[in-house]
TIKE-301578 format. One record per residue: residue in one letter; x, y, z of N, C-alpha, C, O, CB in turn; residue number from 1. Coordinates in nm, 4 decimals. Each point is the difference from the previous one (the first is absolute). Last residue first. Glycine has a CB too. Example, Ala and Ser with C-alpha at 12.3 -4.5 7.8 and 13.67 -1.06 7.14 Angstrom:
+--------+----------+----------+----------+----------+----------+----------+----------+----------+----------+----------+----------+----------+----------+----------+----------+-------+
: vexvex :      n_X :      n_Y :      n_Z :     ca_X :     ca_Y :     ca_Z :      c_X :      c_Y :      c_Z :      o_X :      o_Y :      o_Z :     cb_X :     cb_Y :     cb_Z : bavex :
+--------+----------+----------+----------+----------+----------+----------+----------+----------+----------+----------+----------+----------+----------+----------+----------+-------+
:      S :   1.2850 :  -0.2250 :   0.7080 :   0.0820 :   0.1190 :   0.0060 :  -0.0770 :   0.1090 :   0.0730 :   0.0509 :   0.1108 :   0.0169 :   0.0675 :  -0.1736 :  -0.2314 :     2 :
:      A :  -0.0894 :  -0.5092 :   0.2075 :  -0.0890 :   0.1190 :   0.0000 :   0.0900 :   0.1200 :   0.0000 :   0.1036 :  -0.0019 :   0.0665 :  -0.2928 :  -0.1154 :   0.0581 :     1 :
+--------+----------+----------+----------+----------+----------+----------+----------+----------+----------+----------+----------+----------+----------+----------+----------+-------+
***
This chain:
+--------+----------+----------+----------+----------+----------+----------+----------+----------+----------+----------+----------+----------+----------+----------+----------+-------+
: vexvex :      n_X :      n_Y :      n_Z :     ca_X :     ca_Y :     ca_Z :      c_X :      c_Y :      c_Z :      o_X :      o_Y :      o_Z :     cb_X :     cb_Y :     cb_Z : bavex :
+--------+----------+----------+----------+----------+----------+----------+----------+----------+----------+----------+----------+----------+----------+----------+----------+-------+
:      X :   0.2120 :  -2.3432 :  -0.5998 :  -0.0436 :  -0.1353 :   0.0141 :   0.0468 :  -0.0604 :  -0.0260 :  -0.0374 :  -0.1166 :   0.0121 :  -0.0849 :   0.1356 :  -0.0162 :    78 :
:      X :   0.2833 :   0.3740 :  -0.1285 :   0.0068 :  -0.0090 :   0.1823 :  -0.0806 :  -0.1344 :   0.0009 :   0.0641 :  -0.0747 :   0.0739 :  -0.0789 :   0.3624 :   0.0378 :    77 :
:      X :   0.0162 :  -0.1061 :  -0.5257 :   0.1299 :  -0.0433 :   0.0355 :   0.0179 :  -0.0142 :   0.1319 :   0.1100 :  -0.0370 :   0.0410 :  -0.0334 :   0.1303 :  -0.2178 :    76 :
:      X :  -0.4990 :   0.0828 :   0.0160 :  -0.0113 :  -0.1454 :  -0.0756 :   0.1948 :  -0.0677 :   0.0429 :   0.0261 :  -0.1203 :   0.0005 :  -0.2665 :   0.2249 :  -0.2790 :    75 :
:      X :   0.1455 :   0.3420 :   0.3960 :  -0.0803 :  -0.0414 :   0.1196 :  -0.0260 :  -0.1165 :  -0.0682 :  -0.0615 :  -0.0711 :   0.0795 :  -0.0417 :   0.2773 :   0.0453 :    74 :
:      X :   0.3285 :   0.0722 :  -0.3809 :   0.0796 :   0.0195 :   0.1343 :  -0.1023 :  -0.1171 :   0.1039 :   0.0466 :  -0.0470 :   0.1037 :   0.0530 :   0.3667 :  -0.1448 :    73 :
:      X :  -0.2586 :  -0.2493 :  -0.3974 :   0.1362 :  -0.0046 :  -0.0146 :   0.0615 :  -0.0585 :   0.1366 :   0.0507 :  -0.1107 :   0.0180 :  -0.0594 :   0.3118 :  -0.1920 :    72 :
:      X :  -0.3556 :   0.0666 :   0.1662 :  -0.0488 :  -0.1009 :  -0.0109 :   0.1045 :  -0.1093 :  -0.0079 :  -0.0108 :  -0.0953 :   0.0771 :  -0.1757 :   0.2152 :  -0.1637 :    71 :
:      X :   0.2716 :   0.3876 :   0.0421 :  -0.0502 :  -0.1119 :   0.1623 :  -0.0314 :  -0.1437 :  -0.0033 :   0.0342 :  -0.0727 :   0.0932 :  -0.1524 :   0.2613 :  -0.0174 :    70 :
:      X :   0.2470 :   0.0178 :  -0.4273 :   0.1175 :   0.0163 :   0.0701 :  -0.0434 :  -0.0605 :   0.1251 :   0.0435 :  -0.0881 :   0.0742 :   0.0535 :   0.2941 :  -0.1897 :    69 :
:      X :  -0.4515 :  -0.1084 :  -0.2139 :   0.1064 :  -0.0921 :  -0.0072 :   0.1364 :  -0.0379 :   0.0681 :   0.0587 :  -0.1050 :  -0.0261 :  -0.1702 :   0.1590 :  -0.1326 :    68 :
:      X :  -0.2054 :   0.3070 :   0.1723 :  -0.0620 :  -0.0928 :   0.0316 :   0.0868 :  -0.1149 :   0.0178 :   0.0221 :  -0.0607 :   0.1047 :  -0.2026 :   0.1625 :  -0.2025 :    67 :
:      X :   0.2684 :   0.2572 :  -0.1455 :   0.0436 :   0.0139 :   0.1435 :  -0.0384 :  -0.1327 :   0.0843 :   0.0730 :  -0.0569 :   0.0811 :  -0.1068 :   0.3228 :  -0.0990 :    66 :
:      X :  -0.0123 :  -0.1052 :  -0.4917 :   0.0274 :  -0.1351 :   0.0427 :   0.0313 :  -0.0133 :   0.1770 :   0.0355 :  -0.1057 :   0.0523 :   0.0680 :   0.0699 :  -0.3233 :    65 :
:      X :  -0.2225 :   0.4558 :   0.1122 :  -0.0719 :  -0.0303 :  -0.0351 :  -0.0200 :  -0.1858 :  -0.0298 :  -0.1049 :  -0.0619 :  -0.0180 :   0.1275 :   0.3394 :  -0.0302 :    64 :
:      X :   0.1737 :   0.1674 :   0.3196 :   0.0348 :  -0.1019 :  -0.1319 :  -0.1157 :  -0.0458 :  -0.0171 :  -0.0906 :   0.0595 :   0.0583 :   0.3135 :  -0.1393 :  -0.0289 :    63 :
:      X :  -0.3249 :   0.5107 :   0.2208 :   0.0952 :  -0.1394 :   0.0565 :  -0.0062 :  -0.0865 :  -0.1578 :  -0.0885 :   0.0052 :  -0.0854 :  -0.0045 :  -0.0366 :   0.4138 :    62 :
:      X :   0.0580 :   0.5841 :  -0.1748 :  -0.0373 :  -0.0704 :  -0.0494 :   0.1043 :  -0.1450 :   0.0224 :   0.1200 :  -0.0107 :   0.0254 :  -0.2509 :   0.2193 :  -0.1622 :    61 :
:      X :   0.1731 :   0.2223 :   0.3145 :  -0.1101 :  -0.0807 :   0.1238 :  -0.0104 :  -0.1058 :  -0.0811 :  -0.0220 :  -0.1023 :   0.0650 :  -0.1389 :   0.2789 :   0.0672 :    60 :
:      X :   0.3839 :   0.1832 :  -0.3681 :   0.0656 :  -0.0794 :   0.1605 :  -0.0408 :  -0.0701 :   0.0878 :   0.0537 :  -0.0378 :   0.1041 :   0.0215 :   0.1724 :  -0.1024 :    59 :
:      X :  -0.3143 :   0.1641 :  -0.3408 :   0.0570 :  -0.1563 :  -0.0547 :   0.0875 :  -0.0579 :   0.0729 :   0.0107 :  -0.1225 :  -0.0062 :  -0.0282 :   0.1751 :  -0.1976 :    58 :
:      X :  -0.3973 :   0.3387 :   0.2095 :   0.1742 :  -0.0524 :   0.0401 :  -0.0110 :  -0.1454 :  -0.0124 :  -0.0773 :  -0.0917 :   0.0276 :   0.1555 :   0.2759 :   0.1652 :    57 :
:      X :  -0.4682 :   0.0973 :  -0.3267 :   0.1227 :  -0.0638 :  -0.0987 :   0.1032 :   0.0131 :   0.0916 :   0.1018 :   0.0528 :  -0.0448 :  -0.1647 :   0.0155 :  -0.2001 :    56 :
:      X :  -0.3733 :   0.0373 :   0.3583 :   0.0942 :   0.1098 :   0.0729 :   0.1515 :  -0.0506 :  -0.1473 :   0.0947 :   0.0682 :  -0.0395 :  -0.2018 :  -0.0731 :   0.4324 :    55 :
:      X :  -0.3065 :  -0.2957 :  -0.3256 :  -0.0964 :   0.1551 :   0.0111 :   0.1670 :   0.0809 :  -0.0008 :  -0.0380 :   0.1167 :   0.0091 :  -0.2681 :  -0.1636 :   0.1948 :    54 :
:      X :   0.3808 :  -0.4392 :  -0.2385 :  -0.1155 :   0.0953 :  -0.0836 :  -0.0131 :   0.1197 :  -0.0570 :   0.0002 :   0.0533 :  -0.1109 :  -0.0723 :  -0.1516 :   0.2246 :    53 :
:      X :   0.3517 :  -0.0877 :   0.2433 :   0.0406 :  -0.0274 :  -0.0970 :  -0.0632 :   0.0846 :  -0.1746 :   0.0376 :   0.0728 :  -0.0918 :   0.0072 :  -0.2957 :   0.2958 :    52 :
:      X :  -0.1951 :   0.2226 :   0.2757 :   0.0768 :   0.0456 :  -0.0247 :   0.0716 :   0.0502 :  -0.1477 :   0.0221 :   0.1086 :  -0.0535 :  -0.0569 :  -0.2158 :   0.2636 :    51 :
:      X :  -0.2489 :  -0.2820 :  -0.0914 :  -0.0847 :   0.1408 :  -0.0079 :   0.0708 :   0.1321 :   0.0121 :  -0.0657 :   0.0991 :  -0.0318 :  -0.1076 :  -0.2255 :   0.1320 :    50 :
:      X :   0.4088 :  -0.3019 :  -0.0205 :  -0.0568 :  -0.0111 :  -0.1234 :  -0.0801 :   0.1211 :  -0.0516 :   0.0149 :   0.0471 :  -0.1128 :  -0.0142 :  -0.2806 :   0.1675 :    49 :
:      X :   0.0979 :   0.1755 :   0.4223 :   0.1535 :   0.0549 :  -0.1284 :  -0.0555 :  -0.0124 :  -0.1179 :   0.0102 :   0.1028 :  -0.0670 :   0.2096 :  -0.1995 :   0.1692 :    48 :
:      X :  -0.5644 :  -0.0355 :   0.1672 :   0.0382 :   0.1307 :   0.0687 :   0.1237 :   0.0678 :  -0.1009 :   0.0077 :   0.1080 :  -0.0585 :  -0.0726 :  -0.2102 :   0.3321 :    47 :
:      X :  -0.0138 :  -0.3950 :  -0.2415 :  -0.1147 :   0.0539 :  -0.0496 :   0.0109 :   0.1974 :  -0.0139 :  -0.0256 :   0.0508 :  -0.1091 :  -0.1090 :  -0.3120 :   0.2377 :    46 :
:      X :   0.4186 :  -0.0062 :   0.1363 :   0.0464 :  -0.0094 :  -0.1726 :  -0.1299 :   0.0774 :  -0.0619 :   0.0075 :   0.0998 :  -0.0717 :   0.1376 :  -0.3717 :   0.0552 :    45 :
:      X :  -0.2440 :   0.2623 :   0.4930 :   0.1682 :   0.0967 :  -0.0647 :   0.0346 :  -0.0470 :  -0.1282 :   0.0590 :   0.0827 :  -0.0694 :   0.0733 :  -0.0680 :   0.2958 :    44 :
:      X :  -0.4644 :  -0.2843 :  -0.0795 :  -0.0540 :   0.1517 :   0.0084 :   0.1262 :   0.0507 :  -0.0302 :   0.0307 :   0.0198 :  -0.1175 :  -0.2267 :  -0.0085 :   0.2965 :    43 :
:      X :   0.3161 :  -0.3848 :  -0.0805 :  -0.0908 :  -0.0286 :  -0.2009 :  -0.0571 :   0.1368 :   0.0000 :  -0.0090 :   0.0594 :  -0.1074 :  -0.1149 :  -0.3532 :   0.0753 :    42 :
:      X :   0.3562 :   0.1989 :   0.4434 :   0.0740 :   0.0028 :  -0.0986 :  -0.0316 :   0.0130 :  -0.1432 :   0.0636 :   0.0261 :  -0.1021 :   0.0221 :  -0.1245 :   0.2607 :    41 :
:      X :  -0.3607 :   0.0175 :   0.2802 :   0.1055 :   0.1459 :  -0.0778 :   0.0380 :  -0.0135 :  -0.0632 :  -0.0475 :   0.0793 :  -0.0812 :   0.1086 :   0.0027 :   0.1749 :    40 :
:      X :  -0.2585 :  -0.4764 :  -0.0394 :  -0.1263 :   0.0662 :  -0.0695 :   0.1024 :   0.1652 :   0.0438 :  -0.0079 :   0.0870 :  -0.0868 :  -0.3055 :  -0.2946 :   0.1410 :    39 :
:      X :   0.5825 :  -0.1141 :   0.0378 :  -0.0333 :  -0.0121 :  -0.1320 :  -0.1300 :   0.0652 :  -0.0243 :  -0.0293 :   0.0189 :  -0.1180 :   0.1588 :  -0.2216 :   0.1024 :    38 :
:      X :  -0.0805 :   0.2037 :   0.4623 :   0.1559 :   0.0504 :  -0.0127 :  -0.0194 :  -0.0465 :  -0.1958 :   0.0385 :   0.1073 :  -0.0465 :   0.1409 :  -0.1864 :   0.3776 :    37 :
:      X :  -0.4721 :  -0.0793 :  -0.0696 :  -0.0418 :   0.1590 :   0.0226 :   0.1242 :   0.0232 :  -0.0998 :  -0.0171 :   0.0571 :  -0.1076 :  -0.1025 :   0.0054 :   0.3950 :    36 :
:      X :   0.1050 :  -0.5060 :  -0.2118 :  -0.0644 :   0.0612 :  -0.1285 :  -0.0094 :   0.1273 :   0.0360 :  -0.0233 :   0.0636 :  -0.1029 :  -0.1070 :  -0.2454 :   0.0190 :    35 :
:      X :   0.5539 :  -0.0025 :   0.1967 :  -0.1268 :   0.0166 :   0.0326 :  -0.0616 :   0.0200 :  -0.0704 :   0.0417 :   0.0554 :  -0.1018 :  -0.0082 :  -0.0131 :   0.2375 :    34 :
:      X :   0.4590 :  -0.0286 :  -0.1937 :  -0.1072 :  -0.1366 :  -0.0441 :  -0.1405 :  -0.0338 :   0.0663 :  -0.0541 :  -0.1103 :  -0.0087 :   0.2712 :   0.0073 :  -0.0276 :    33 :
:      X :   0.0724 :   0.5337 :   0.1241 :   0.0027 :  -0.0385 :  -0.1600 :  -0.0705 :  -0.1569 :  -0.0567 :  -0.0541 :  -0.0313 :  -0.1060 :   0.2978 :   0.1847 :   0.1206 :    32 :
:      X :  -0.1447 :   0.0238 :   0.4882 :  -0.1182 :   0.0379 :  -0.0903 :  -0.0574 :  -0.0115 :  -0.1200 :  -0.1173 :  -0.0030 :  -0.0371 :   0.1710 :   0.0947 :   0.1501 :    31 :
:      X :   0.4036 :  -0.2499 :   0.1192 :  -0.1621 :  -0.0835 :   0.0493 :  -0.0578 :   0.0709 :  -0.0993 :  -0.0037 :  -0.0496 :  -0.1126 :  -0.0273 :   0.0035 :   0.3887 :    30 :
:      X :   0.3856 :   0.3397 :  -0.3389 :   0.0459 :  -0.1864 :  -0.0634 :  -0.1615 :  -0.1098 :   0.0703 :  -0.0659 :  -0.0742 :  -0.0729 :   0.4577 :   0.0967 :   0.1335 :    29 :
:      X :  -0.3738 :   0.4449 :   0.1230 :  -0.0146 :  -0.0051 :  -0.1689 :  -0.0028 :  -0.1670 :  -0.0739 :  -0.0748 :  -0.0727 :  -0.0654 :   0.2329 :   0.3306 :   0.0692 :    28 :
:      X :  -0.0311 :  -0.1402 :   0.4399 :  -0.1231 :  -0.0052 :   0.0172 :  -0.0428 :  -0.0591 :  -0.1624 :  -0.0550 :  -0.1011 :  -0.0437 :   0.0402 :   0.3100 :   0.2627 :    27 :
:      X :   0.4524 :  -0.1561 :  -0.1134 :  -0.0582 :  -0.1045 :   0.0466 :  -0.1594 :  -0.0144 :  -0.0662 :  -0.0507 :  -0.0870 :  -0.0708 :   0.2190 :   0.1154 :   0.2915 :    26 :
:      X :   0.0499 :   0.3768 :  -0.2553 :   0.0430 :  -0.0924 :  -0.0838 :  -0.0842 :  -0.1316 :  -0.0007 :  -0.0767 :  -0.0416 :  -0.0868 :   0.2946 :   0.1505 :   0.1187 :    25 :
:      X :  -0.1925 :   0.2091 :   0.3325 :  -0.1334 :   0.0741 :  -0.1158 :   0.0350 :  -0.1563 :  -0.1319 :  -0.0908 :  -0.0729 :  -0.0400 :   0.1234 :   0.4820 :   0.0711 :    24 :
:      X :   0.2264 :  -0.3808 :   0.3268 :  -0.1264 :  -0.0811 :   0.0445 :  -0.0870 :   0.0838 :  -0.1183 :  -0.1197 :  -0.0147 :  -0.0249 :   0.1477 :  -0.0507 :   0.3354 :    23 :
:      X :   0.3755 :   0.1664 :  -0.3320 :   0.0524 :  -0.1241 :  -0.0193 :  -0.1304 :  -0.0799 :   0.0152 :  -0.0216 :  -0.1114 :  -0.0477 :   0.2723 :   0.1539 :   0.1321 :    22 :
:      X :  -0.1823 :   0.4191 :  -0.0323 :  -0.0031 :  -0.0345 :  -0.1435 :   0.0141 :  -0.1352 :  -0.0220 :   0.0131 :  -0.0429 :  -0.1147 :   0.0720 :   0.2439 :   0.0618 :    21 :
:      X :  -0.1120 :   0.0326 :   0.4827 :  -0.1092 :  -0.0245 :  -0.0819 :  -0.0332 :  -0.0324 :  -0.1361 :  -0.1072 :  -0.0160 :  -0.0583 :   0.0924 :   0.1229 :   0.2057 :    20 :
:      X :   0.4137 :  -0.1327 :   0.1581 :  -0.0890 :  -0.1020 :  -0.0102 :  -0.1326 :   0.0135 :  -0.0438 :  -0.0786 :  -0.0940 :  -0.0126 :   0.2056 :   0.0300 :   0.1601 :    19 :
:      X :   0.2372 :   0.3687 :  -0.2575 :  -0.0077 :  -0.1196 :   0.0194 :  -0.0989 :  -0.1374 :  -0.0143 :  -0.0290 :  -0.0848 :  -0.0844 :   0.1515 :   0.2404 :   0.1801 :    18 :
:      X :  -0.1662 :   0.3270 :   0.0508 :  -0.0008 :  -0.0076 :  -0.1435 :   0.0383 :  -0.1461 :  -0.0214 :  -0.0971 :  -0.0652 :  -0.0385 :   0.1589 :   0.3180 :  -0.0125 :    17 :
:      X :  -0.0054 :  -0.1137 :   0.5017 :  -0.1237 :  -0.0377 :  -0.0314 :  -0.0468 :  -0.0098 :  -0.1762 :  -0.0992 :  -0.0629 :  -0.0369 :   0.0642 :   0.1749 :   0.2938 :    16 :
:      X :   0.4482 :  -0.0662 :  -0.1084 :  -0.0378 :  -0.1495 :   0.0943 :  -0.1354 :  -0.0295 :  -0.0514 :  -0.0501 :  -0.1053 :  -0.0395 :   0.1762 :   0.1515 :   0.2837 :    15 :
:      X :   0.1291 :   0.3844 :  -0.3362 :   0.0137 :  -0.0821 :  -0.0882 :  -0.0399 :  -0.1369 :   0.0307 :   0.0238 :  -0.0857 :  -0.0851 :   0.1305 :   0.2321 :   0.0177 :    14 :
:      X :  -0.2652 :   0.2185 :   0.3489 :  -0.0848 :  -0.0335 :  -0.1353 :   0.0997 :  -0.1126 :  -0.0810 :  -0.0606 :  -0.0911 :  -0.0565 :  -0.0683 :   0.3643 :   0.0294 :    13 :
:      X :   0.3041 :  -0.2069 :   0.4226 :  -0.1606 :  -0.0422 :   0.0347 :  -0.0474 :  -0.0065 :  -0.1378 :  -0.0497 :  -0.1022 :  -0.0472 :  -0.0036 :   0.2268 :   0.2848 :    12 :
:      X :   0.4969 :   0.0798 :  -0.0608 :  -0.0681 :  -0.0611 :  -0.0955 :  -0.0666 :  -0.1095 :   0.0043 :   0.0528 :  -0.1102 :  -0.0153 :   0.0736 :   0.2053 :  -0.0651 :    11 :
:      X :   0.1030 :   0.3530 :   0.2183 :  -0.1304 :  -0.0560 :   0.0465 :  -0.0100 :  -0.1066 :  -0.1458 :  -0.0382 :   0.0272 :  -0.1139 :  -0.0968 :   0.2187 :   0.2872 :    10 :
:      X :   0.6013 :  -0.0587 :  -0.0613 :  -0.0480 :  -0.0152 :   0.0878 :  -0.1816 :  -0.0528 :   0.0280 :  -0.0385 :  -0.0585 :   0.1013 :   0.2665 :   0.2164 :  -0.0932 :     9 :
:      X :  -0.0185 :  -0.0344 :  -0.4231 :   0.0162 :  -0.0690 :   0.0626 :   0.0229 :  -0.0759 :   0.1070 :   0.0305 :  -0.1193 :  -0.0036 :  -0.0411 :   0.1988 :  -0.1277 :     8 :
:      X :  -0.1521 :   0.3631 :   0.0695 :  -0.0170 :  -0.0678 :  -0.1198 :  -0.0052 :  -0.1954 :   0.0441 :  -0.0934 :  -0.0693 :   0.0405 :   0.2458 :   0.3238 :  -0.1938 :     7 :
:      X :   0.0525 :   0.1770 :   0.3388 :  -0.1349 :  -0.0703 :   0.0356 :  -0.0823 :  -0.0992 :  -0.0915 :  -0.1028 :  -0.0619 :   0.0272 :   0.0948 :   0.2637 :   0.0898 :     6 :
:      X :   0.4126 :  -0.0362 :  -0.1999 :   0.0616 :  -0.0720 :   0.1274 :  -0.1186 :  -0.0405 :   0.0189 :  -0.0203 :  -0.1193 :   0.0228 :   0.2157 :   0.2357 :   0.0848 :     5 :
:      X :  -0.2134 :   0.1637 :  -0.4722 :   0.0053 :  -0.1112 :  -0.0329 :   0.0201 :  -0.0886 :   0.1297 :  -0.0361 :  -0.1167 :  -0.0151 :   0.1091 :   0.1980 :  -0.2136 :     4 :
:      X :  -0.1595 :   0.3548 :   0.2994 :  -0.1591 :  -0.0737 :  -0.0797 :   0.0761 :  -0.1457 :   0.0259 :  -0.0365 :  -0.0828 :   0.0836 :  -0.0922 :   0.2766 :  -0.3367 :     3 :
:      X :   0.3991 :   0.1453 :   0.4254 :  -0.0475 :  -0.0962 :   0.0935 :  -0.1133 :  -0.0837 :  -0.0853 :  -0.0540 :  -0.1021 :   0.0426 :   0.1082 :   0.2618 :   0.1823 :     2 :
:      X :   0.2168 :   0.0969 :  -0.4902 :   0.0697 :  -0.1136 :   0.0572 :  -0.0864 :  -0.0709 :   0.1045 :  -0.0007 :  -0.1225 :   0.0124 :   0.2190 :   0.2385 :  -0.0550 :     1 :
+--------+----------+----------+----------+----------+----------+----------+----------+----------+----------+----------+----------+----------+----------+----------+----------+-------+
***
């Protein structure tokens, strides 16, 4: 009984889980149209693909019109 009284009595982490999930987010949404931030992103596809390969998981594998959805999405916003 005293865990849970203490429990909610310190809550600091849920303040700090919070806002680090909100500034990790942030961060993400800028980074993604950097070029640093697209030269990760082509290494991590690059990286699943070799996955893909070498190990056959296929949970990593992406359509193959995928392309299209984005493109789709970003010719209807203009």
């Amino acid at each position: 009984m005293e865990f849970i009284s203490r429990l909610f009595d310190d809550t600091l982490w849920i303040y700090t889980a919070i806002l680090g999930s909100l500034l990790g987010a942030a961060f993400l949404a800028y980074f993604k149209d950097t070029r640093a931030g697209l030269w990760c992103y082509a290494k991590l596809d690059q990286f699943l693909d070799y996955l893909v390969d070498k190990y056959g998981w296929t949970w990593f594998e992406q359509p193959t019109d995928a392309w299209r959805k984005k493109v789709s999405i970003c010719d209807q916003e203009d």
